[in-house]
KOLMIZA-101448 format. One record per atom (N, C-alpha, C): atom name; residue in three letters; residue number from 1; y negated, z negated, x negated. Coordinates in Angstrom, 1 decimal. Each point is the difference from the previous one (the first is absolute). Last residue first. Example, Ala and Ser with C-alpha at 12.3 -4.5 7.8 and 13.67 -1.06 7.14 Angstrom:
@at: N&aa: SER&i: 2&v: 2.2&w: -7.1&u: -12.8
@at: CA&aa: SER&i: 2&v: -1.1&w: 0.0&u: -0.9
@at: C&aa: SER&i: 2&v: -1.1&w: -0.8&u: 0.8
@at: N&aa: ALA&i: 1&v: 5.7&w: 0.1&u: -0.3
@at: CA&aa: ALA&i: 1&v: -1.2&w: 0.0&u: 0.9
@at: C&aa: ALA&i: 1&v: -1.2&w: 0.0&u: -0.9
This chain:
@at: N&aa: UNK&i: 81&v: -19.6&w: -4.4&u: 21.9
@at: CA&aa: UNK&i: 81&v: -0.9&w: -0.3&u: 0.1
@at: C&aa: UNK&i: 81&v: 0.1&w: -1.4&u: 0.7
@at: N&aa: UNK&i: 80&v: 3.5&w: 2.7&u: -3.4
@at: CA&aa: UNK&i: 80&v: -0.2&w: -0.9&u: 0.7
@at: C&aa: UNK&i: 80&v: -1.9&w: -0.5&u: 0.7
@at: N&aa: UNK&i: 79&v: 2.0&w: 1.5&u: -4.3
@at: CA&aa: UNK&i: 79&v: -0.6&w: 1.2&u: 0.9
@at: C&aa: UNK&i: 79&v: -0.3&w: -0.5&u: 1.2
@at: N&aa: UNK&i: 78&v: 1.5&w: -3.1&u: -3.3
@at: CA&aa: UNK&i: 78&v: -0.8&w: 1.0&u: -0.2
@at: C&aa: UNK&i: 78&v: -0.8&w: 0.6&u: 1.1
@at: N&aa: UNK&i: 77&v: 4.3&w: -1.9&u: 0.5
@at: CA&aa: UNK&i: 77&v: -0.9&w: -0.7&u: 0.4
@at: C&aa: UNK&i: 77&v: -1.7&w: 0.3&u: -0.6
@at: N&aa: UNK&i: 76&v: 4.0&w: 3.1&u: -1.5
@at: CA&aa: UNK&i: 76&v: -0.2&w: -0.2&u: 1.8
@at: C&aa: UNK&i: 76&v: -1.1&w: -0.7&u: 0.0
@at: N&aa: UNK&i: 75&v: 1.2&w: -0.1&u: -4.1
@at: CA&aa: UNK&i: 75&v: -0.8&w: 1.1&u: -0.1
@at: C&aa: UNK&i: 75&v: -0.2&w: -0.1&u: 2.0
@at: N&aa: UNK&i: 74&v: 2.3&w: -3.4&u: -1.7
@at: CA&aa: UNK&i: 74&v: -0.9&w: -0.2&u: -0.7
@at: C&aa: UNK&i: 74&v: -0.9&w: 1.1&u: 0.5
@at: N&aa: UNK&i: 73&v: 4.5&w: 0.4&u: 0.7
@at: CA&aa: UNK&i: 73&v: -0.7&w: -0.7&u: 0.9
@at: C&aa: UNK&i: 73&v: -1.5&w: -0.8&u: -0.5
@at: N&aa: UNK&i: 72&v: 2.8&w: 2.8&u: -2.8
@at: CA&aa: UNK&i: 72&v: -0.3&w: 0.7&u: 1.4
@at: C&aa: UNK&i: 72&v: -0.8&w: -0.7&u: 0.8
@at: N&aa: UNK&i: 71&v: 1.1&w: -1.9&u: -4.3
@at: CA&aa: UNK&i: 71&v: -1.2&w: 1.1&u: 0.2
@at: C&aa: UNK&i: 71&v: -0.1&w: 0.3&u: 1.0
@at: N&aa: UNK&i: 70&v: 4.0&w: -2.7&u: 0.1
@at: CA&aa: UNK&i: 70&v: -1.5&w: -0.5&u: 0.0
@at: C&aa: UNK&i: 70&v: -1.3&w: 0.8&u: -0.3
@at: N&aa: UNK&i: 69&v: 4.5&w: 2.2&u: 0.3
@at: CA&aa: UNK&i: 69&v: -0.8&w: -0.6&u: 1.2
@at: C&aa: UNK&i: 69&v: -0.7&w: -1.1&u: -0.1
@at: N&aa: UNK&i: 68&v: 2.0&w: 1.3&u: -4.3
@at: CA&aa: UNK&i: 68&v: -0.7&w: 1.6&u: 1.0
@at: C&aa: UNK&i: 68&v: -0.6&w: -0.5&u: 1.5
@at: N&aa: UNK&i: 67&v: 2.6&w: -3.2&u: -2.5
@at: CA&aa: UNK&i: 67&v: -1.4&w: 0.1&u: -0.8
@at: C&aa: UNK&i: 67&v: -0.7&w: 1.2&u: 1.0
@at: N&aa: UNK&i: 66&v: 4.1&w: -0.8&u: 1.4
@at: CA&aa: UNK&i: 66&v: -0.8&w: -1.4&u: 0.2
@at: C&aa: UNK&i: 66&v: -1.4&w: 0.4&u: -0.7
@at: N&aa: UNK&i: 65&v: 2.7&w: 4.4&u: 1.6
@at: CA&aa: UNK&i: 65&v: 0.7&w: -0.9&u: -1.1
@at: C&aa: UNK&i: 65&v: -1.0&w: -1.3&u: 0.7
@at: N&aa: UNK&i: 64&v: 1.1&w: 3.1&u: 3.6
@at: CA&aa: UNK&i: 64&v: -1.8&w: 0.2&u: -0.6
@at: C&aa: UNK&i: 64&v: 1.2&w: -1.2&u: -1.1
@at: N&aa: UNK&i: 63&v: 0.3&w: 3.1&u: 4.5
@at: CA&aa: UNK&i: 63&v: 0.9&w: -0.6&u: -0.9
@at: C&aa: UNK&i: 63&v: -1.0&w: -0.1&u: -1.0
@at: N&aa: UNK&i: 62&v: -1.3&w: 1.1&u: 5.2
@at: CA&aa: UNK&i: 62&v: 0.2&w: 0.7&u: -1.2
@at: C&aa: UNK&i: 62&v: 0.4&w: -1.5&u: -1.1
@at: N&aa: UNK&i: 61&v: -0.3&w: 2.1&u: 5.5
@at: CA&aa: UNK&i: 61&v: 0.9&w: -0.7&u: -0.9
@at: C&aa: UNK&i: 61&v: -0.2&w: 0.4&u: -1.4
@at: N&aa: UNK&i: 60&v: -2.2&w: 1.0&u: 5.5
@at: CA&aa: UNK&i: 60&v: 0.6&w: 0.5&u: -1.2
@at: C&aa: UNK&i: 60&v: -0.2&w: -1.5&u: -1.1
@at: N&aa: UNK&i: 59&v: 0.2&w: 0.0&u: 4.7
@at: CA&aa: UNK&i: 59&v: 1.0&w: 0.8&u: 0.0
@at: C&aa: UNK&i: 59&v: -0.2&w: 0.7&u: -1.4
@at: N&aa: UNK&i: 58&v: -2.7&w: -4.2&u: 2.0
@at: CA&aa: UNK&i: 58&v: 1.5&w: 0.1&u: 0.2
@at: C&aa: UNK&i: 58&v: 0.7&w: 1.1&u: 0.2
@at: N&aa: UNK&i: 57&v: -4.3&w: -0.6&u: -2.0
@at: CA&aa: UNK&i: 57&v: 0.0&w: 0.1&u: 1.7
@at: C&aa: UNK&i: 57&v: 1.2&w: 0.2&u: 0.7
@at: N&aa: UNK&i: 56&v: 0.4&w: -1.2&u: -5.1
@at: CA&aa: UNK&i: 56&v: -1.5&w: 0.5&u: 0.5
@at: C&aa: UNK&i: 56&v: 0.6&w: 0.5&u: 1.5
@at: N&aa: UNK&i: 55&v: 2.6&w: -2.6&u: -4.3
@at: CA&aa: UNK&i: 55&v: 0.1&w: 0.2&u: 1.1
@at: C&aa: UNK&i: 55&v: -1.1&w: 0.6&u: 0.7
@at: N&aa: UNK&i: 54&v: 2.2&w: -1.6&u: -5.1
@at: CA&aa: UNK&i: 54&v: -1.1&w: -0.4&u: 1.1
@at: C&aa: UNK&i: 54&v: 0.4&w: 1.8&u: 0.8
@at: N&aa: UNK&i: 53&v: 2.7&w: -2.9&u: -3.9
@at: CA&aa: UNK&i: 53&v: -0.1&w: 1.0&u: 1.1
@at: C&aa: UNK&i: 53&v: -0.6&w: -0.3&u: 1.0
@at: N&aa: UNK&i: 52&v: 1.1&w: -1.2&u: -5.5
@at: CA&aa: UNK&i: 52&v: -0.5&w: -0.5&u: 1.5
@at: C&aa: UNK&i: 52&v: -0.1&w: 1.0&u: 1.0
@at: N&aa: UNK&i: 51&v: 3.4&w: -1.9&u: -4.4
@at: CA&aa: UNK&i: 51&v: -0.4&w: 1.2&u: 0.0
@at: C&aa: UNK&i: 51&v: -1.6&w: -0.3&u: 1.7
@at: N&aa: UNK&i: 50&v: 3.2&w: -2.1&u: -4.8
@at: CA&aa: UNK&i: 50&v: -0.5&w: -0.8&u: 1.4
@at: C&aa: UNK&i: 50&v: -0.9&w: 1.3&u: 0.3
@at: N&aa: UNK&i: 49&v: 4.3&w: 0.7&u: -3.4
@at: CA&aa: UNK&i: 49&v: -1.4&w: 0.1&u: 0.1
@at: C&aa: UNK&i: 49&v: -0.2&w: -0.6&u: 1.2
@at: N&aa: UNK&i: 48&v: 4.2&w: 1.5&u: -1.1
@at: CA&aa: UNK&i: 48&v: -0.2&w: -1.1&u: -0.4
@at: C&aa: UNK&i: 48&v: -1.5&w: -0.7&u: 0.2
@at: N&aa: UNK&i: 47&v: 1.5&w: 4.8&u: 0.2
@at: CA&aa: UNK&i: 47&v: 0.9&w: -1.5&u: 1.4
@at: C&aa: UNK&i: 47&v: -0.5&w: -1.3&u: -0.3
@at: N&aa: UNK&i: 46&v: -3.6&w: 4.2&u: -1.4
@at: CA&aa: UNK&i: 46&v: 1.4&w: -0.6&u: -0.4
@at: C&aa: UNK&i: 46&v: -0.1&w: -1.0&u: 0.9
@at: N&aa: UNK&i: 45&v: -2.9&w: 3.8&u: 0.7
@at: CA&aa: UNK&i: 45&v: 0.3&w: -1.5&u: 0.0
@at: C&aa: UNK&i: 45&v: 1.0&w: 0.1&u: -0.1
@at: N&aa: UNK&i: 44&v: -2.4&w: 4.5&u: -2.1
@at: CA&aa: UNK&i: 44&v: 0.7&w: -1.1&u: 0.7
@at: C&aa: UNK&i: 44&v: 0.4&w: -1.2&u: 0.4
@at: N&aa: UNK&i: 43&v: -5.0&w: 3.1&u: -0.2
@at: CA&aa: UNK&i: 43&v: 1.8&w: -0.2&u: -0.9
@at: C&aa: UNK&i: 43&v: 0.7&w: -0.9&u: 0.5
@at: N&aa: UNK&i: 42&v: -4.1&w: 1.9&u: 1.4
@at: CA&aa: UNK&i: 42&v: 0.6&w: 1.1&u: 0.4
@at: C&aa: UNK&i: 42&v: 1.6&w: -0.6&u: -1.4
@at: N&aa: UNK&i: 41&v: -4.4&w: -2.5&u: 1.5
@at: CA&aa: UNK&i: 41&v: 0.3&w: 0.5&u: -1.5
@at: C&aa: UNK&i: 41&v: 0.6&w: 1.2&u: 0.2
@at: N&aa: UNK&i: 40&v: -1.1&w: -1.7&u: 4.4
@at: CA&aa: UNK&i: 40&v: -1.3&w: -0.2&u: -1.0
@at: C&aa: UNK&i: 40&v: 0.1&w: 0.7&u: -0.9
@at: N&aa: UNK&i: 39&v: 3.8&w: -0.5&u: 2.8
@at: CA&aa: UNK&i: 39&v: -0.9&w: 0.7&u: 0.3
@at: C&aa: UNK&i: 39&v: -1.2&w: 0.1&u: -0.6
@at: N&aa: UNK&i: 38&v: 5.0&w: -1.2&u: -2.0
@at: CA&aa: UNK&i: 38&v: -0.9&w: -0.6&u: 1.1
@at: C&aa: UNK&i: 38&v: -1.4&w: 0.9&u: 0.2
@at: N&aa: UNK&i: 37&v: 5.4&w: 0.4&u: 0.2
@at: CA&aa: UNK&i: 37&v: -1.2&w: 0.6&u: -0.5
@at: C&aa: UNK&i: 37&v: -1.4&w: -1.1&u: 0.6
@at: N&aa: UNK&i: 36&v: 6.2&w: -0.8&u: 0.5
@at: CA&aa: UNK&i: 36&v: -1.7&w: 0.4&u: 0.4
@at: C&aa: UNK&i: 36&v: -1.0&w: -0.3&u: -1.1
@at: N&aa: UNK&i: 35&v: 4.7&w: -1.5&u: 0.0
@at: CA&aa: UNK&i: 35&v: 0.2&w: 1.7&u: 0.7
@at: C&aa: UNK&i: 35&v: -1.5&w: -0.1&u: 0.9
@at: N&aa: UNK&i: 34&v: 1.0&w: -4.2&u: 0.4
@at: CA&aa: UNK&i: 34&v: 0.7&w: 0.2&u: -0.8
@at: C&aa: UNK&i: 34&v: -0.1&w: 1.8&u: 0.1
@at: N&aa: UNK&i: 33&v: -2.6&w: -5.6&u: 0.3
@at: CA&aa: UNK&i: 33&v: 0.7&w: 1.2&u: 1.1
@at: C&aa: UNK&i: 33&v: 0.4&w: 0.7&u: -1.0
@at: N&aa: UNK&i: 32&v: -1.4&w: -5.3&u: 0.5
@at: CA&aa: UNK&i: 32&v: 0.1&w: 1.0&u: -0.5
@at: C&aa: UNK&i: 32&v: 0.6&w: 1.2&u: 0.8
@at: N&aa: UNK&i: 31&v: -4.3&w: -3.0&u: 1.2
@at: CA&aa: UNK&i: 31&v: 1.7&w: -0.4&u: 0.0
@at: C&aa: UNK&i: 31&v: 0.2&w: 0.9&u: -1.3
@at: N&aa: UNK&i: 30&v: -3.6&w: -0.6&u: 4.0
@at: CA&aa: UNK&i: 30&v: -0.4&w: -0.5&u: -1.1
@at: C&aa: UNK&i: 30&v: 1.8&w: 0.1&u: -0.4
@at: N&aa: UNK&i: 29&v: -3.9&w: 1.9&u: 4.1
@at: CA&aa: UNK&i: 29&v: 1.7&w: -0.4&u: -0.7
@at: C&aa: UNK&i: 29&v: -0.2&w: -0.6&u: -1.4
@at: N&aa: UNK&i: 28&v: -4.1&w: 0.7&u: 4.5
@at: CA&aa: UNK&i: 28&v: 0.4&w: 0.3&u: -1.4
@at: C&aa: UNK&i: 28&v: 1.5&w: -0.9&u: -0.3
@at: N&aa: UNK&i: 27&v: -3.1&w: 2.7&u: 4.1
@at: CA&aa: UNK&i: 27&v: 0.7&w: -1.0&u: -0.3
@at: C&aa: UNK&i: 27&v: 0.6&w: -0.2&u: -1.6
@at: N&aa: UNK&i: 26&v: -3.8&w: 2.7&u: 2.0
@at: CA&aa: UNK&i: 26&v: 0.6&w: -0.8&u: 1.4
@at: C&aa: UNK&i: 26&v: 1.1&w: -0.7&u: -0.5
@at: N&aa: UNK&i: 25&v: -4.4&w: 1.5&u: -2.2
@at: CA&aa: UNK&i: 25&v: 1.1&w: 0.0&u: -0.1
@at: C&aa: UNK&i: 25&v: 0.4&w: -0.3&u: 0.6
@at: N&aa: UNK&i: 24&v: -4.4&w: 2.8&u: 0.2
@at: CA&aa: UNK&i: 24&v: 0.5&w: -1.6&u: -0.2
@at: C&aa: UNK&i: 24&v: 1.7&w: 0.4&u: 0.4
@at: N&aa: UNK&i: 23&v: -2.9&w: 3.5&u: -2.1
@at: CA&aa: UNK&i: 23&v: -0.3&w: -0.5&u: 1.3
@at: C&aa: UNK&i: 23&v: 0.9&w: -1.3&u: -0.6
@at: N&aa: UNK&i: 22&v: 0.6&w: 4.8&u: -2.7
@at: CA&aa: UNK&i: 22&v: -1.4&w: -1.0&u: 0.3
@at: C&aa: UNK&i: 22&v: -0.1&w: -0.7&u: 1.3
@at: N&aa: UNK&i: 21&v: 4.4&w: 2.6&u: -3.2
@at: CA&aa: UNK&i: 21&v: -1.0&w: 0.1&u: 1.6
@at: C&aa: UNK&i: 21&v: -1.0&w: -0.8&u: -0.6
@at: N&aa: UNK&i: 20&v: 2.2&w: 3.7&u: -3.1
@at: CA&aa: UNK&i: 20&v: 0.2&w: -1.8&u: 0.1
@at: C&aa: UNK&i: 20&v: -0.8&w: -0.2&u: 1.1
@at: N&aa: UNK&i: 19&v: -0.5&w: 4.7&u: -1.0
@at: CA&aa: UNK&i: 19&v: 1.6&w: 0.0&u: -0.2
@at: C&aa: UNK&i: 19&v: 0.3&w: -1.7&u: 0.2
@at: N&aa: UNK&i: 18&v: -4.2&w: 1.9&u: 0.4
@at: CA&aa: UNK&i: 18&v: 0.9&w: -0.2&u: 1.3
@at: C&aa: UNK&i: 18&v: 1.1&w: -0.1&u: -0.2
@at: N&aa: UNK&i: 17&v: -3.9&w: 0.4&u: -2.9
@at: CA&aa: UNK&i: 17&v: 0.8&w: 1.7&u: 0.3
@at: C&aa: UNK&i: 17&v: 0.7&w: -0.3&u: 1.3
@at: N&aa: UNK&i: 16&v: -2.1&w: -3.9&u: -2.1
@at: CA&aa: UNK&i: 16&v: -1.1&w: 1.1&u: 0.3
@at: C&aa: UNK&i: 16&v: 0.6&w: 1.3&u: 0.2
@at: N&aa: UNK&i: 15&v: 3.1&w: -3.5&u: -1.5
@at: CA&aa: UNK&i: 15&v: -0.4&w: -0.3&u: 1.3
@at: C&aa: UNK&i: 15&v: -1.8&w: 1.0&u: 0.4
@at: N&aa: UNK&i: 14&v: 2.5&w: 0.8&u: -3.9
@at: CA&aa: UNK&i: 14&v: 1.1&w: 0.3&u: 1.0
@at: C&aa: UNK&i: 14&v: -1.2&w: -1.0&u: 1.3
@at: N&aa: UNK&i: 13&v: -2.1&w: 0.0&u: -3.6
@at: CA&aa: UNK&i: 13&v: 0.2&w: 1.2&u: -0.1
@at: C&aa: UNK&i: 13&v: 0.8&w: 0.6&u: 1.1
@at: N&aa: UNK&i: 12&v: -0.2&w: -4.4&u: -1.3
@at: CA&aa: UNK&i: 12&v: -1.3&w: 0.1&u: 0.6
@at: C&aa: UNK&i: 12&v: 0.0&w: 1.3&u: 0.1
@at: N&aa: UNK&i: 11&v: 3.3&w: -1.6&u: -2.2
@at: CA&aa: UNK&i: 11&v: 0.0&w: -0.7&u: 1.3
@at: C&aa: UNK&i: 11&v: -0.9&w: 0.5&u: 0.7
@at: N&aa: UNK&i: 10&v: 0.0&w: 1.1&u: -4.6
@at: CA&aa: UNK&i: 10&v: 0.9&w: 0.6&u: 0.7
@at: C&aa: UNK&i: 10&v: 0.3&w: -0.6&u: 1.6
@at: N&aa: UNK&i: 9&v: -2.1&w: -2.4&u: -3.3
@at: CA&aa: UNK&i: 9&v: -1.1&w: 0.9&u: 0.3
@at: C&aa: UNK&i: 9&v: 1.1&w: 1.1&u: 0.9
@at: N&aa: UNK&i: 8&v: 1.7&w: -4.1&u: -1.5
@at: CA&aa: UNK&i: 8&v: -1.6&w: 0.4&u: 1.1
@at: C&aa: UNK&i: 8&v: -0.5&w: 1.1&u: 0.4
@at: N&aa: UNK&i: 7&v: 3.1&w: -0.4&u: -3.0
@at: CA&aa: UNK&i: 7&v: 0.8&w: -0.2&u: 0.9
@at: C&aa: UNK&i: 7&v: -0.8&w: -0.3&u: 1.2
@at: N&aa: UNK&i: 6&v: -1.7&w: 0.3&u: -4.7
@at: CA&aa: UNK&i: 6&v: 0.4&w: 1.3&u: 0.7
@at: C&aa: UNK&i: 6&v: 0.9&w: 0.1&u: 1.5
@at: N&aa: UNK&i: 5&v: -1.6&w: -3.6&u: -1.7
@at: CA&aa: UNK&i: 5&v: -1.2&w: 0.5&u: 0.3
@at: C&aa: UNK&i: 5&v: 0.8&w: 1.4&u: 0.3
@at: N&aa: UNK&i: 4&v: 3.0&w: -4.0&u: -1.3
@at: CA&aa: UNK&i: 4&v: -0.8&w: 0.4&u: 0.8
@at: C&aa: UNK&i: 4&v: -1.4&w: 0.7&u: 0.9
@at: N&aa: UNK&i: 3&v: 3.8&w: 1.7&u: -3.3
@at: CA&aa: UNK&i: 3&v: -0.4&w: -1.3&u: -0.2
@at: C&aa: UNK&i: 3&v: -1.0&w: -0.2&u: 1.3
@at: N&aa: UNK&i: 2&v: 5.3&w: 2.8&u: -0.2
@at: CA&aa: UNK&i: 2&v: -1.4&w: -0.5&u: -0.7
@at: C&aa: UNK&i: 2&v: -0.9&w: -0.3&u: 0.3
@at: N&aa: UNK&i: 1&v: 5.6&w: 0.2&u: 0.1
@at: CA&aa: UNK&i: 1&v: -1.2&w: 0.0&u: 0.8
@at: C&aa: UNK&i: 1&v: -1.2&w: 0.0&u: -0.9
């Protein structure tokens, strides 16, 4: 993975193109998961890894490592008015 400015700054790229949502999270997971990409970095969570899965208007689902979804949610409450 790498460090986190570039992992910023790539978040901010995907959520201004629409590819990462913007809006409030309707539910967040916390665990490990297995055989998933996470959506920020685009690398893999390992089994082993504590992975988080936030939820947006209860039908899209994005996979996010722990470090990667604290930018994310850093950069949401950002935009956030």
């Amino acid at each position: 993975m790498t460090d986190d400015d570039e992992i910023g700054d790539n978040i901010r790229i995907l959520m201004d193109a629409g590819a990462l949502p913007v809006g409030e999270v309707s539910s967040r997971r916390v665990g490990l998961i297995s055989a998933r990409t996470c959506d920020a970095c685009d690398n893999a969570i390992r089994p082993t890894e504590c992975a988080i899965e936030l939820e947006f208007w209860k039908t899209i689902v994005v996979n996010l490592h722990a470090r990667c979804a604290k930018l994310y949610e850093a950069e949401l409450r950002r935009r956030m008015p």
